[in-house]
Structures are given as C-alpha cells and as structure tokens.
VEXZAFI-231562 format. One record per residue (C-alpha): residue in three letters; y, z, x; residue number from 1. Coordinates in steps of 0.001 Angstrom, whole numbers, m for minus. Example, Ala and Ser with C-alpha at 12.3 -4.5 7.8 and 13.67 -1.06 7.14 Angstrom:
! residues 2
<residuo:ala; north:m4500; up:7800; east:12300; num:1>
<residuo:ser; north:m1060; up:7140; east:13670; num:2>
! end
This chain:
! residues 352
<residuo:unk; north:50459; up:m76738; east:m23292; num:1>
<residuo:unk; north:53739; up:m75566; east:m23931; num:2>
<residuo:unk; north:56341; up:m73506; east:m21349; num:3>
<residuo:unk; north:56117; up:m76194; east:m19028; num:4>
<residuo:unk; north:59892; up:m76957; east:m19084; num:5>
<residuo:unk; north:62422; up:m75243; east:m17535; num:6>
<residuo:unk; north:66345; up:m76036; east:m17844; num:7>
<residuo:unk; north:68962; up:m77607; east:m20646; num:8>
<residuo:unk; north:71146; up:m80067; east:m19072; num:9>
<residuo:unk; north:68849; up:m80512; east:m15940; num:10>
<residuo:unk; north:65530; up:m80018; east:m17239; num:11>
<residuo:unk; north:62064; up:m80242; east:m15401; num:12>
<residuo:unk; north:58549; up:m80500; east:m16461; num:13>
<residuo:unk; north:55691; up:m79406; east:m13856; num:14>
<residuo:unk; north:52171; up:m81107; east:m14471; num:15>
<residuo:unk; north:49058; up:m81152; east:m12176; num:16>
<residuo:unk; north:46358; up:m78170; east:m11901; num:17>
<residuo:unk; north:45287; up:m76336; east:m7842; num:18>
<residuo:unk; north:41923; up:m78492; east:m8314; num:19>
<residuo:unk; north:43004; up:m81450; east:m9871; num:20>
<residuo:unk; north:44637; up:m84850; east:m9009; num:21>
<residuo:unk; north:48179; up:m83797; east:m8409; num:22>
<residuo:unk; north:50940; up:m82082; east:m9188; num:23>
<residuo:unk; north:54251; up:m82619; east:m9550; num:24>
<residuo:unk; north:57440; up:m82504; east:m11668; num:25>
<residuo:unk; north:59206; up:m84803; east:m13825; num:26>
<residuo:unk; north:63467; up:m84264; east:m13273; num:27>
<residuo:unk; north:65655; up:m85235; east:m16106; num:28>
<residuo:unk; north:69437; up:m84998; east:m15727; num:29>
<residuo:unk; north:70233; up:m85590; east:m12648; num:30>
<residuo:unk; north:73720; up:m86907; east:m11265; num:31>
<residuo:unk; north:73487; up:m90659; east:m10831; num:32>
<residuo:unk; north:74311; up:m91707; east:m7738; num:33>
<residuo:unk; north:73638; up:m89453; east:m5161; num:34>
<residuo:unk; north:72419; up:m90395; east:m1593; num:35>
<residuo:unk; north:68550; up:m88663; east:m1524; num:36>
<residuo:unk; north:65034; up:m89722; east:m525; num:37>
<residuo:unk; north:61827; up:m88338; east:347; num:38>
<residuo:unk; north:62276; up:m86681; east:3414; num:39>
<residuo:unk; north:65144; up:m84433; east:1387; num:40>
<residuo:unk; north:62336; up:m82915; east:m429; num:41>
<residuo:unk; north:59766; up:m83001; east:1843; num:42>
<residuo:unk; north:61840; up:m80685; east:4424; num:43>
<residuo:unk; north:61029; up:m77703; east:1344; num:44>
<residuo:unk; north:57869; up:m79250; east:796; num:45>
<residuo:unk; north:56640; up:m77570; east:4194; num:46>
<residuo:unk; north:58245; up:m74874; east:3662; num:47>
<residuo:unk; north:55850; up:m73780; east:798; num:48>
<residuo:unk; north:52736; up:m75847; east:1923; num:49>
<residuo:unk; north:49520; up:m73571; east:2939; num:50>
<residuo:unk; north:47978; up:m73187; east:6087; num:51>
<residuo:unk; north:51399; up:m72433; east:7527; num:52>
<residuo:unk; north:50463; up:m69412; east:9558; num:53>
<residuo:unk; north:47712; up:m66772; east:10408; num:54>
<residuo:unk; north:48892; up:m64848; east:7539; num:55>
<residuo:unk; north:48874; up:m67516; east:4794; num:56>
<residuo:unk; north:46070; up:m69512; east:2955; num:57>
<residuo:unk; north:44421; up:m71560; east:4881; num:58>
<residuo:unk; north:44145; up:m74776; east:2436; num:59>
<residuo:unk; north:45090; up:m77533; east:4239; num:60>
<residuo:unk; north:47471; up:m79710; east:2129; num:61>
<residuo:unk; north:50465; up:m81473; east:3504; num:62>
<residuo:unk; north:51949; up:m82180; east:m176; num:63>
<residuo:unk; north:53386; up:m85306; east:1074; num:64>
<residuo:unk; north:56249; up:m86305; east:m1445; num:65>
<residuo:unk; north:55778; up:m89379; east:m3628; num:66>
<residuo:unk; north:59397; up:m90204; east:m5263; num:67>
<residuo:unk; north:57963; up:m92383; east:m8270; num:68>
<residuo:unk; north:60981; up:m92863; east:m10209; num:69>
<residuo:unk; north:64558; up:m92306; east:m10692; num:70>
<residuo:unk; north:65616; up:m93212; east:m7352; num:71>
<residuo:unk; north:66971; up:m96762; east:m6535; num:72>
<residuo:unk; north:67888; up:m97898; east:m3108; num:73>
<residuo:unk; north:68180; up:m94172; east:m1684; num:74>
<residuo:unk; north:70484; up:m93025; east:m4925; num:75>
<residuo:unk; north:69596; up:m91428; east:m7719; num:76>
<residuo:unk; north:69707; up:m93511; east:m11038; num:77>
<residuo:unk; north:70775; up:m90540; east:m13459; num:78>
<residuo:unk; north:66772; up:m91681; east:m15214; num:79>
<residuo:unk; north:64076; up:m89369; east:m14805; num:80>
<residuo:unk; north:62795; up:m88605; east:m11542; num:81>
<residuo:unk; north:59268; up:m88724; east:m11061; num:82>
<residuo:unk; north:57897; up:m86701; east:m7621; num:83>
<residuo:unk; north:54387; up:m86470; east:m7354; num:84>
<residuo:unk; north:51768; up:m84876; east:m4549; num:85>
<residuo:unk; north:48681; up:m85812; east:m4717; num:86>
<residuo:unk; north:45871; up:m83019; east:m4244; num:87>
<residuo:unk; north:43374; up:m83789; east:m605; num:88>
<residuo:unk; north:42292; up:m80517; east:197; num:89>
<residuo:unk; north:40231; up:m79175; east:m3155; num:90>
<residuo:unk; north:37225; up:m77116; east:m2784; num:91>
<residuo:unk; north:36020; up:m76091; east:m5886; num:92>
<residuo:unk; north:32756; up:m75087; east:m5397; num:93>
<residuo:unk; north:34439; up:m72056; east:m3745; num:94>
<residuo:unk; north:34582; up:m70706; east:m7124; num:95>
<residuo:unk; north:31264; up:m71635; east:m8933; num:96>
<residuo:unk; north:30557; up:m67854; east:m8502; num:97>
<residuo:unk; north:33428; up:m66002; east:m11279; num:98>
<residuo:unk; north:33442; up:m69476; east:m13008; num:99>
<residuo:unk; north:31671; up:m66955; east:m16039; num:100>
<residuo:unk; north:33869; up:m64170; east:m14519; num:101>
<residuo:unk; north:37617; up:m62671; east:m14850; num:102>
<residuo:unk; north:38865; up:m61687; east:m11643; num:103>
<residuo:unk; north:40780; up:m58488; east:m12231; num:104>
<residuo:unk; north:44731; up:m59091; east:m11820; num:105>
<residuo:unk; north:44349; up:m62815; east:m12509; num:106>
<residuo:unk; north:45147; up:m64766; east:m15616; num:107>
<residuo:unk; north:41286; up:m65903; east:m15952; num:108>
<residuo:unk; north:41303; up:m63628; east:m19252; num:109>
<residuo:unk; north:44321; up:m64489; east:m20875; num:110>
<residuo:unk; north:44356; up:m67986; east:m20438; num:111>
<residuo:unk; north:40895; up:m67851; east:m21736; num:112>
<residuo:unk; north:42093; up:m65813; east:m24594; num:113>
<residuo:unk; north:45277; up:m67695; east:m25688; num:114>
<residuo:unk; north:43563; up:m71519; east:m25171; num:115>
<residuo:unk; north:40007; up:m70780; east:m25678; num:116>
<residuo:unk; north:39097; up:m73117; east:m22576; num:117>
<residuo:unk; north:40154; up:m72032; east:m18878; num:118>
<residuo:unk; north:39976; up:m73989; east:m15364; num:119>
<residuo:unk; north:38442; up:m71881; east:m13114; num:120>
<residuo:unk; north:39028; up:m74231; east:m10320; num:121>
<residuo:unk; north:41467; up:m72160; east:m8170; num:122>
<residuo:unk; north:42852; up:m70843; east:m12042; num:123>
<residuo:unk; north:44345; up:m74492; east:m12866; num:124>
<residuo:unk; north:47782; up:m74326; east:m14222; num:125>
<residuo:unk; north:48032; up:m70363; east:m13522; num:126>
<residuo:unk; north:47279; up:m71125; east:m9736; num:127>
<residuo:unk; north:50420; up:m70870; east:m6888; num:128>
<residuo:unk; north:49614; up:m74535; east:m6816; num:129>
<residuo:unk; north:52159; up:m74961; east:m9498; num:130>
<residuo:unk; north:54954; up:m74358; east:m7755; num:131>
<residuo:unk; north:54706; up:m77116; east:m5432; num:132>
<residuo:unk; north:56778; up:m78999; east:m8129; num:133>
<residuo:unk; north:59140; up:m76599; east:m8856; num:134>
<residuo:unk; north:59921; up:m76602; east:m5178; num:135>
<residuo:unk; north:60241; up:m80363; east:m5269; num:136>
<residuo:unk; north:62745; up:m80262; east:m8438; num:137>
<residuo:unk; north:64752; up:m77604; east:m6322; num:138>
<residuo:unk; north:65190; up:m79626; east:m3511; num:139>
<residuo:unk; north:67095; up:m82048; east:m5656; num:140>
<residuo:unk; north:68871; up:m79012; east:m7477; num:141>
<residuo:unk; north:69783; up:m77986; east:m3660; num:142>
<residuo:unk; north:70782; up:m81879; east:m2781; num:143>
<residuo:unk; north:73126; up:m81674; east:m5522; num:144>
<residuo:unk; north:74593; up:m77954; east:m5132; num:145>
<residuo:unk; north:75170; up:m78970; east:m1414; num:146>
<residuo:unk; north:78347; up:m81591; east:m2806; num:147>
<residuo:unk; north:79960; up:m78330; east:m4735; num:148>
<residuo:unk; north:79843; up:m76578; east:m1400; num:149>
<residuo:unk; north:76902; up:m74096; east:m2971; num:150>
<residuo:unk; north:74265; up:m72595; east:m794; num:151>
<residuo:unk; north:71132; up:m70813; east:m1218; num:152>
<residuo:unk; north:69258; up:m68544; east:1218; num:153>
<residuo:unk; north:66461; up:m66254; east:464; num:154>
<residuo:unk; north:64093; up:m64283; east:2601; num:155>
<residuo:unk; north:61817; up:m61416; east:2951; num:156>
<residuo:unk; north:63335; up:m58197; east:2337; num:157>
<residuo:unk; north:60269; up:m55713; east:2541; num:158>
<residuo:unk; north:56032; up:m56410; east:2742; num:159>
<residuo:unk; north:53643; up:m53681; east:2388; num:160>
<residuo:unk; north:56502; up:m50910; east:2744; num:161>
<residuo:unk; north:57711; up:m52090; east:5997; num:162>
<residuo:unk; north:61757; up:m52881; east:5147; num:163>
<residuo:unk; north:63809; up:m54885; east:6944; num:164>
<residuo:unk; north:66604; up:m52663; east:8438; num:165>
<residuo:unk; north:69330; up:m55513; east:9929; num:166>
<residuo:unk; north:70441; up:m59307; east:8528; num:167>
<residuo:unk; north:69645; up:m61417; east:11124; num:168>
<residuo:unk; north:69712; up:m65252; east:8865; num:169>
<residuo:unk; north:68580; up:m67619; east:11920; num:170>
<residuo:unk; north:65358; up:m65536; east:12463; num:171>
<residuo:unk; north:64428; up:m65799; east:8708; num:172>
<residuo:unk; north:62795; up:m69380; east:9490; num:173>
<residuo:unk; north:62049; up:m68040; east:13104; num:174>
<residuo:unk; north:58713; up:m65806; east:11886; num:175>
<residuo:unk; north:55474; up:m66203; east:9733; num:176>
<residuo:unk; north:56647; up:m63967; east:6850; num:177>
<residuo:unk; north:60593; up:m65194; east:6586; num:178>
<residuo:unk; north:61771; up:m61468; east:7338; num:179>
<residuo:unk; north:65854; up:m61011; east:7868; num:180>
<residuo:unk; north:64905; up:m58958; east:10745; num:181>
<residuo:unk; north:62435; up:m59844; east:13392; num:182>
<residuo:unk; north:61246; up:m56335; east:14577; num:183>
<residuo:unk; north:60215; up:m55599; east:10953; num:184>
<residuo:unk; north:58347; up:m59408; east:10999; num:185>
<residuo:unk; north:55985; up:m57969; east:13893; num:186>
<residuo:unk; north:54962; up:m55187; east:11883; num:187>
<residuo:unk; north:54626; up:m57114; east:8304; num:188>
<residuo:unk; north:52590; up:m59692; east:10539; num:189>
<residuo:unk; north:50349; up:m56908; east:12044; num:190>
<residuo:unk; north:49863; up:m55813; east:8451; num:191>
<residuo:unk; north:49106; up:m58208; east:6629; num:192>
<residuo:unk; north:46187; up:m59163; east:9281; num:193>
<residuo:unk; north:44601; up:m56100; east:8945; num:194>
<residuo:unk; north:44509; up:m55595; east:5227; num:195>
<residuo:unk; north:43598; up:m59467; east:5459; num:196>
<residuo:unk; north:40798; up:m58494; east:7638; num:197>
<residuo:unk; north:39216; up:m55878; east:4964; num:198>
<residuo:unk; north:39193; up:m58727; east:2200; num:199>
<residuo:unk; north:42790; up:m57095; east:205; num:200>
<residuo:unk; north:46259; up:m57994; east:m265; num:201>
<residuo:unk; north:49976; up:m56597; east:m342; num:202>
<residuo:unk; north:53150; up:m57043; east:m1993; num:203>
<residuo:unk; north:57087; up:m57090; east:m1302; num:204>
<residuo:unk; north:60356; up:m57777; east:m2096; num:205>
<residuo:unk; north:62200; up:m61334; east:m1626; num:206>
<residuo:unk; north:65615; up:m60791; east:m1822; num:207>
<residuo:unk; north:68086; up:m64040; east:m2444; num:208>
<residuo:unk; north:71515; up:m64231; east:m1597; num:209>
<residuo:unk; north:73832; up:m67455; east:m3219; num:210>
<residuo:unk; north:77108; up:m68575; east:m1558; num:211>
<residuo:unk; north:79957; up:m70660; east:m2757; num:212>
<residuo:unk; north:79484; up:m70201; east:m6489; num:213>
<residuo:unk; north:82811; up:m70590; east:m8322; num:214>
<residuo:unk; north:84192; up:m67812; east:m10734; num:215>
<residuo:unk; north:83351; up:m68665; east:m14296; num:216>
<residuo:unk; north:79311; up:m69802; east:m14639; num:217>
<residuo:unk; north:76934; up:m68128; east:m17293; num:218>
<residuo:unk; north:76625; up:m68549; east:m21088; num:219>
<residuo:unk; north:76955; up:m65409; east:m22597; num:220>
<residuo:unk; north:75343; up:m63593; east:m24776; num:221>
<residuo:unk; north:72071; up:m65243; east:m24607; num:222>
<residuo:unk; north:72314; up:m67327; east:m21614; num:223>
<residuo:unk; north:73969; up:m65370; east:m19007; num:224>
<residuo:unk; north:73890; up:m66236; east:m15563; num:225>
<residuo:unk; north:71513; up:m63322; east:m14498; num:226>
<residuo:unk; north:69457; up:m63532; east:m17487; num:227>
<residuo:unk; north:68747; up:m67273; east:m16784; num:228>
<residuo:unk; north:68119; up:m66220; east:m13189; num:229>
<residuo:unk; north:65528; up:m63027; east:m14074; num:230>
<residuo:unk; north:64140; up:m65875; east:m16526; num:231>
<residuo:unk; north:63487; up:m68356; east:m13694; num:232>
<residuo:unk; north:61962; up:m65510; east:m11288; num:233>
<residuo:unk; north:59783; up:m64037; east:m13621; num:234>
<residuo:unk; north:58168; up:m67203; east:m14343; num:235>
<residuo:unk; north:57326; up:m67238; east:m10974; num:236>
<residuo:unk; north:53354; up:m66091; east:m10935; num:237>
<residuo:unk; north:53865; up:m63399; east:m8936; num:238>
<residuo:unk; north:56860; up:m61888; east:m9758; num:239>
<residuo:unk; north:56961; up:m58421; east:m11699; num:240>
<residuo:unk; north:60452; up:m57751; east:m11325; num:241>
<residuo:unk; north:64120; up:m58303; east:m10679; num:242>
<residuo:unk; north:67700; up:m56528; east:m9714; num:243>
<residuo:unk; north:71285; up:m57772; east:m9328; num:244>
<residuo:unk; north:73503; up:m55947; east:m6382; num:245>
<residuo:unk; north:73166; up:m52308; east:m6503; num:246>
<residuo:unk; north:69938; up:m52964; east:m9009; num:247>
<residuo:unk; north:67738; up:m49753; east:m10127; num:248>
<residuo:unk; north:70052; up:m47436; east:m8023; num:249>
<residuo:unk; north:72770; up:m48154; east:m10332; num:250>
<residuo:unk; north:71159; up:m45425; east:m12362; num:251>
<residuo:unk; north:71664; up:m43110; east:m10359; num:252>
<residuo:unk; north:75465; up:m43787; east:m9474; num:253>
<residuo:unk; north:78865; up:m42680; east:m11178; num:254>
<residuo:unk; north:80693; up:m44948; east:m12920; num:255>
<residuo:unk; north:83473; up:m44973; east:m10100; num:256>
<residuo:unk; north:80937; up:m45742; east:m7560; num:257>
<residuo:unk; north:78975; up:m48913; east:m9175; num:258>
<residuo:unk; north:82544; up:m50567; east:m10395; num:259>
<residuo:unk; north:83773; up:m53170; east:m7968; num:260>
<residuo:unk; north:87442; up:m52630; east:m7632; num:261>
<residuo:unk; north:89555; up:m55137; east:m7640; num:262>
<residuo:unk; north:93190; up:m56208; east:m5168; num:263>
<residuo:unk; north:94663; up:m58870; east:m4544; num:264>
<residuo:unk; north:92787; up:m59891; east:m1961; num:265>
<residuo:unk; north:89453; up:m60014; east:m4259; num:266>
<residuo:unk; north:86432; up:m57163; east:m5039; num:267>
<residuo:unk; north:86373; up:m54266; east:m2727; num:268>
<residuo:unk; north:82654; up:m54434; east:m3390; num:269>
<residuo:unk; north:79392; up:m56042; east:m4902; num:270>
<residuo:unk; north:77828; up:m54019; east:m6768; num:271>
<residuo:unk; north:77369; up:m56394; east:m9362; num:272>
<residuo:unk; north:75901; up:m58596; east:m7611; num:273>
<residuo:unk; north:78679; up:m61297; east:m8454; num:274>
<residuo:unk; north:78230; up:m61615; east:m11808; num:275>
<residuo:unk; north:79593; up:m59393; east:m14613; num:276>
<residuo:unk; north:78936; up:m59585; east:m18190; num:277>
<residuo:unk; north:76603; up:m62894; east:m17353; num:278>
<residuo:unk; north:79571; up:m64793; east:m15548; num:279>
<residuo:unk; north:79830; up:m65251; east:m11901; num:280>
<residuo:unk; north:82919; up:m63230; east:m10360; num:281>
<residuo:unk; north:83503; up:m65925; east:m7170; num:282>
<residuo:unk; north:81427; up:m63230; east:m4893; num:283>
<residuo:unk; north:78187; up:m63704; east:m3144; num:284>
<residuo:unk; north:75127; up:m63861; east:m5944; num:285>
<residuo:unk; north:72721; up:m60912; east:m4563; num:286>
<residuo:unk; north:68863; up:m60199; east:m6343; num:287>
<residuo:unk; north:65850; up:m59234; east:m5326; num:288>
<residuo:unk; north:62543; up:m59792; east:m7020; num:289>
<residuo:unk; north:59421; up:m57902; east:m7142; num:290>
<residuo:unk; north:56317; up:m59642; east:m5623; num:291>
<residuo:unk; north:53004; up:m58333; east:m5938; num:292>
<residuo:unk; north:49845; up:m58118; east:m4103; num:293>
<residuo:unk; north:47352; up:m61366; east:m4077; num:294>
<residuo:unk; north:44997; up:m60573; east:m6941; num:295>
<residuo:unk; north:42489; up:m62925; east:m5305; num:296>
<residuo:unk; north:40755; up:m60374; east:m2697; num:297>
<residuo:unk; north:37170; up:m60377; east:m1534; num:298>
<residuo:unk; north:37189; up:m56105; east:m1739; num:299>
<residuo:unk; north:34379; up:m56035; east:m4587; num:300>
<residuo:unk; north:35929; up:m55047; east:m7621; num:301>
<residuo:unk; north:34963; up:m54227; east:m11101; num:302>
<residuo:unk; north:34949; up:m56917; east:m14250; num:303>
<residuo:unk; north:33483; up:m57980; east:m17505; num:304>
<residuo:unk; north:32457; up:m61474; east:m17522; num:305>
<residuo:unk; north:32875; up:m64055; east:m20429; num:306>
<residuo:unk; north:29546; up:m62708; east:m22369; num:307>
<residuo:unk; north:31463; up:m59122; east:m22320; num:308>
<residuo:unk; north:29271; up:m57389; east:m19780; num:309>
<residuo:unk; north:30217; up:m55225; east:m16858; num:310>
<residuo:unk; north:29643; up:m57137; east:m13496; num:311>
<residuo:unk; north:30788; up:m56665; east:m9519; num:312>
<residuo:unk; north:33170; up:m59689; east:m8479; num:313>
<residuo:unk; north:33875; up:m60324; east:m4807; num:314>
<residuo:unk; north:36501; up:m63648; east:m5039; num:315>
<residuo:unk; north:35901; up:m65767; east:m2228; num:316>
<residuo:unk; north:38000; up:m68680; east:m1271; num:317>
<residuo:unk; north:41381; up:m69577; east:437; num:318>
<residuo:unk; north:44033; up:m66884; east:m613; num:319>
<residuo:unk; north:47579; up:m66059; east:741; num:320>
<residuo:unk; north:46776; up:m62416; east:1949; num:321>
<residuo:unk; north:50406; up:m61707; east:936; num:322>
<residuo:unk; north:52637; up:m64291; east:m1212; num:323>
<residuo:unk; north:55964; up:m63506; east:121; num:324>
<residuo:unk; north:56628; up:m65965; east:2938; num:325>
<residuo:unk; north:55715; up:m68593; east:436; num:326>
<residuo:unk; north:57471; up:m67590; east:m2354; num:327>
<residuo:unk; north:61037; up:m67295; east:m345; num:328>
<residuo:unk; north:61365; up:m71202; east:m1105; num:329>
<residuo:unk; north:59950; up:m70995; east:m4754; num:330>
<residuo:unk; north:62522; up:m68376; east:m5491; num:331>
<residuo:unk; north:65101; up:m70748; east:m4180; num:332>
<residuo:unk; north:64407; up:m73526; east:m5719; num:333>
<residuo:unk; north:64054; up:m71843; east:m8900; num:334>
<residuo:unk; north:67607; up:m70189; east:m8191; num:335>
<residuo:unk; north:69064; up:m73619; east:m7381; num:336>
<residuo:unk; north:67560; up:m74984; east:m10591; num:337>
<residuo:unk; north:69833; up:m72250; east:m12832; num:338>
<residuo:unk; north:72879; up:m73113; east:m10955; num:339>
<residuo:unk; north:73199; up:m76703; east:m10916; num:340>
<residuo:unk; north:71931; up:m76339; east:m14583; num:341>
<residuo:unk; north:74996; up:m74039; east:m14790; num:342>
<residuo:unk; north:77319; up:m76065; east:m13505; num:343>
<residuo:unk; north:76822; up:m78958; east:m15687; num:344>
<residuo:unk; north:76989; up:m76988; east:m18840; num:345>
<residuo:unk; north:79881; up:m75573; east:m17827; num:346>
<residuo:unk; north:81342; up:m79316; east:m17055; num:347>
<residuo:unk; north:80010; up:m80501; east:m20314; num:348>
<residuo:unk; north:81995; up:m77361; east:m22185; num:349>
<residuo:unk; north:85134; up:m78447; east:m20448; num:350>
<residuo:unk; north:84678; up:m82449; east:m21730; num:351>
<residuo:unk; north:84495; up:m81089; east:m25230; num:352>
! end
C-alpha cells in the first residue's frame, strides 16, 4: 500500500495493522553514532499506550519497544533502524458485528472503496494503532533534536469547548487529558466521562509549541516548513485541521496588527508563528491542530452495509472517548520528524 513513508533525508516507514502481529516503523537516515536505546523510546511509548486513564481506551497494551536493528552497542549505526511492538491485547471478535458494516465517520468505506478488501479488525492500517510507530520514529527524531538544543512540547489546548485559560507546562503531564491548565483538566475530565457514559465522543484542539529552532529551516515553495508540518498533522487520523500563530484570526486583523515588527533586539511579536514565507524566523514554532470526535461510539447510528442496504450500527469495543490526550505525543513526534528532517536538508544544501 502506498503513503506509508514519511520524510526525505530521514525517512520512516510504519507497518503492522490494530489486530495484527505488530507494528512498528522502519528509520532510515539517522545520525550514526548517537548514544540511544530502548528505554529512550519507550519513555513516549507510554505516553501514547491505551488504558492510560478513565478517559482513554481501555486496551491493555504496554507496546514494549523491540530495537531490531540499527543500533550497535547503545549507538546508532547510521543503517536502518528497525523498532518493533508486538500486538498482546487483540480482541477481534469485538467487531464480528459491522464486519459487513461501515461505521459512519470511519474509513471502513473508503478503504473498502480504494483497495477493494478492508480489515475490519479494529479498521487495520486506518486504526490509531498506527501511530504507535510514528511515536517510536519520533522519539529518535527527539533524541537527535535534543544535541541541536531543539525542544518540543505539545498539549491540550481545548476538549469539548472547555479552553484552557493559563500556561501552566509542568501540569501538562500532571492530568489525564494533558491540559496547559489544570482547572480546565477537571472539567474536560468530567466531560468526557459523561458523554463516555452515553456511548459518544468529543473533539479538541492540541496546540504544539517548538523551542530552539534556528533562523533559516524550510524549503520553499513546495516544501516549506509549515507546509511540511500541516502535511505531517493531517496525516494524523484524526486531525481535520491546522493554524500557525495568530491562525484563522489573521483574517480578521489589519495588516499592521498580524506583522511582527522587528528591533534590534528581535520580533516584537509572533504572529507568524515563527516561520515566514516557509522559513523559520529564530522565534518559538506555535500551531494548533484540529482533532475530532471518536467516530467509534456505541450511540446507534445510521449506515448502509457492504450489500448497499440501510442498517442501525451500534460499534462496540475499546474506544478513546476523546483522542486528544493521546494524540499530544503523536503530534510531537510527527513535529520532531519535520524538523530533524529539516535540519539535515538544510546541512546537506550547505555541503553542496
């Protein structure tokens, strides 16, 4: 199946299904040499793993990191890495009842559509499952951005309508839901368990803030640095949309309000986001992604089935009620895949 690589100097390659074997991701590009070992990835690992919380899926699988490849003596060789997790807790009788049904939101009818087969077993390849190797491919992206003095921090902006109103970074990993502000966490938390407990789901917005990126990254026209970032979120399953800095309310701004002024002393603002015309500016990178409801909810819902008639569908199973507090460490790994990617194009433009 093609669109299972992501990157052009460091390039990855996810494989594995929710149901099957395992998953995992196959690194190419990395920096040889470099001091790293299981328990660097595993430390993300858990971040993303289910059956974290009350208010995330209760699957039970503790992705423990398999480094098959790549890595000799705790450095990395510069081959391909190899980092595998092997599958324990599948259940996939859970879904013998839409196996001849499209749940409504899901990708049951266009994978069906574009590959004339599907694996209804938790959705296969279009399952959250998948991520579990981008996470593990970040983690090395993160190992490596650490030595350029780059760091990555994302975190629940908003769930359900309920906004954070105050930055507070050391409670992000404090709470179920990764919220910036730990009086909003009580009330996402509160919820999230009652929609959970009438069988639906609810969105929000991750936001993602990047530190220590030099002045000079992106490949413009096609490549820019927030293009190849909206490219890496939107791949991201549940992701509908993205903004840089002052995003969507740019529109609504004067042209002497959204531009960040410059002194000699740097940017009087950021509305930018730090990058401008695809480039990074030196500033803070800011975005914020779009993450929508679970489309896997037990409220019965109408659907057509694979013969074309009109059925009921009630999707049982183990479903994140709301994504977000798992999809804070997707979104940075995926953000620490386009930097480091970033960074050695940039060094390999200089070697010319």
């Amino acid at each position: 199946m093609a669109g299972n690589s992501f990157g052009e100097v460091l390039k990855i390659t996810t494989f594995g299904e929710s149901h099957g074997v395992a998953v995992g991701v196959i690194i190419d590009g990395v920096t040889p040499g470099v001091d790293i070992g299981e328990q660097d990835i595993q430390i993300q690992m858990d971040r993303r793993k289910p059956g974290q919380s009350a208010v995330t899926s209760p699957r039970k699988e503790y992705d423990i990191v398999r480094i098959m490849s790549g890595v000799y003596e705790g450095k990395t060789t510069g081959t391909p890495m190899l980092v595998m997790l092997h599958n324990t807790d599948m259940r996939p009788e859970a879904y013998d009842d839409i196996k001849h049904s499209f749940r409504p939101g899901h990708a049951d009818f266009t994978y069906l559509k574009k590959y004339g087969i599907r694996d209804h077993r938790g959705s296969g390849r279009a399952s959250g499952r998948e991520t579990a190797g981008r996470v593990a491919a970040g983690a090395v992206a993160r190992k490596l951005l650490e030595h350029r003095g780059v760091r990555v921090v994302a975190y629940t902006k908003e769930i359900g309508g309920i906004r954070c109103s105050r930055f507070v970074e050391n409670e992000i990993e404090r709470n179920a839901v990764r919220a910036c502000d730990p009086e909003a966490a009580d009330l996402m938390i509160e919820k999230i368990k009652r929609l959970s407990s009438l069988g639906d789901s609810c969105g929000g917005i991750v936001e993602c803030t990047i530190r220590g990126v030099i002045p000079g990254l992106g490949e413009p026209v096609f490549d820019k640095l927030d293009a190849e970032l909206a490219r890496a979120m939107l791949s991201i399953g549940a992701v509908k949309g993205i903004e840089f800095g002052a995003g969507f309310s740019a529109s609504v701004m004067l042209g002497s309000e959204h531009n960040d002024e410059m002194h000699a002393s740097g940017f009087a603002s950021n509305h930018s986001g730090g990058i401008i015309g695809g480039i990074s500016t030196g500033q803070d990178i800011v975005f914020r992604v779009a993450v929508k409801p679970t489309s896997s909810i037990s409220v019965p819902q109408h659907t057509i089935g694979i013969d074309g008639e009109e059925r009921v569908i009630v999707t049982e199973g183990r479903h994140d009620p709301c994504i977000c507090p798992r999809i804070v460490p997707v979104v940075e790994a995926m953000a620490c895949l386009v930097l480091e990617d970033h960074y050695k194009r940039q060094a390999a433009m200089h070697d010319r």
